[in-house]
RODO-2510 file (C-alpha; in nm, 4 decimals, decimal comma):
residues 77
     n   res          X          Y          Z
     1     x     3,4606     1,2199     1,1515
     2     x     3,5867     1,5541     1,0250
     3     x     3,8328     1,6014     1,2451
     4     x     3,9888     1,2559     1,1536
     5     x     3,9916     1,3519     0,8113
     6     x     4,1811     1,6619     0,8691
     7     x     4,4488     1,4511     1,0253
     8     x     4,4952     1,2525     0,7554
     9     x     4,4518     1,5590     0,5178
    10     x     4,7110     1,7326     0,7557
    11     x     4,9563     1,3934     0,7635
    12     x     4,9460     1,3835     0,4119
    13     x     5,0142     1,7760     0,2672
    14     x     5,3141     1,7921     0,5549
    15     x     5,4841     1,4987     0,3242
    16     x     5,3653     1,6992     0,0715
    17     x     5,5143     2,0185     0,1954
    18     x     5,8261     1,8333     0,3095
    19     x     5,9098     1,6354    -0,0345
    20     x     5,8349     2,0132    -0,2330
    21     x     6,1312     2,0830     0,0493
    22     x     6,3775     1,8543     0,0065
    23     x     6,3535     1,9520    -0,3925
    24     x     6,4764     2,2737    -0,3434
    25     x     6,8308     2,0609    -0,3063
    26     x     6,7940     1,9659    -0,6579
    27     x     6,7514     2,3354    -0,8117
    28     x     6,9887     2,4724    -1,0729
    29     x     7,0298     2,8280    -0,9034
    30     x     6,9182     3,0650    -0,6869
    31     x     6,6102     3,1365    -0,9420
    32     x     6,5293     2,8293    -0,9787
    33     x     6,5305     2,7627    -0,6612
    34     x     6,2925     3,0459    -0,6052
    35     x     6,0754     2,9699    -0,9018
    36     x     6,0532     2,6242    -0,7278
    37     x     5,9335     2,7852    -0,3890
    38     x     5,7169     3,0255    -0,5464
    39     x     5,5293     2,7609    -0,7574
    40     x     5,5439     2,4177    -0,5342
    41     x     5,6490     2,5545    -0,1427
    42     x     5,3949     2,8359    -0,1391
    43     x     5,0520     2,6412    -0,2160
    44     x     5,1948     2,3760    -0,0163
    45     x     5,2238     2,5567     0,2786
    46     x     4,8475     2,7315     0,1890
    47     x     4,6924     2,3771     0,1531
    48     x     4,8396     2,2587     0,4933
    49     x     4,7586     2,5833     0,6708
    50     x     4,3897     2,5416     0,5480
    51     x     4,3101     2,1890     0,7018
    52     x     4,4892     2,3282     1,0533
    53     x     4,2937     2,6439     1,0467
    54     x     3,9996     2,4014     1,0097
    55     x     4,1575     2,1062     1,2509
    56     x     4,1906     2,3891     1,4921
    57     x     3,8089     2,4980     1,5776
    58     x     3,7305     2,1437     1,6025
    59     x     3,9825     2,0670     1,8461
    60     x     3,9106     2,1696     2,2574
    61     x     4,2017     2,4071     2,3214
    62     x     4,2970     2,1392     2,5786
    63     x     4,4085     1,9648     2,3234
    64     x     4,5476     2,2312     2,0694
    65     x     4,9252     2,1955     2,1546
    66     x     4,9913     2,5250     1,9893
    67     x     4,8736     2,8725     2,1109
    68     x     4,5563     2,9594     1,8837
    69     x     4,5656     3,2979     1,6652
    70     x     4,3895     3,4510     1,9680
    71     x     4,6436     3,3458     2,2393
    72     x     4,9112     3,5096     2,0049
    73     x     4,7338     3,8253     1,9469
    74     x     4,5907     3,8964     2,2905
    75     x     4,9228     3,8103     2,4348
    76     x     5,1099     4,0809     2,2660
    77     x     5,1899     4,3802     2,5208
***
């Protein structure tokens, strides 16, 4: 189902996310380094935050094992 694919979808862009990562080690400079997050960390992290935005209204909050948007904004005193 959906929800299965958004685990794999999620599995896959954390790799993702984590590889774009680990080649920050590999950058000639502080601006490259930033050119690197700017272009490959950045829409890494916005693909991955997309399929758990989604993953998260499928999933009973039983299950979420994070506190939802709403638990962190209702929560603030």
């Amino acid at each position: 189902g959906r929800l299965s694919d958004l685990s794999d979808a999620v599995a896959g862009q954390t790799q993702a996310l984590e590889d774009a990562l680990l080649s920050l080690h590999g950058a000639d400079g502080i601006t490259a380094e930033a050119e690197r997050i700017r272009d490959t960390v950045l829409p890494r992290m916005s693909e991955l935050r997309i399929a758990c935005d989604e993953a998260e209204t499928l999933t009973a909050k039983s299950y979420w094992p994070f506190p939802t948007y709403g638990d962190i904004l209702f929560s603030v005193r």
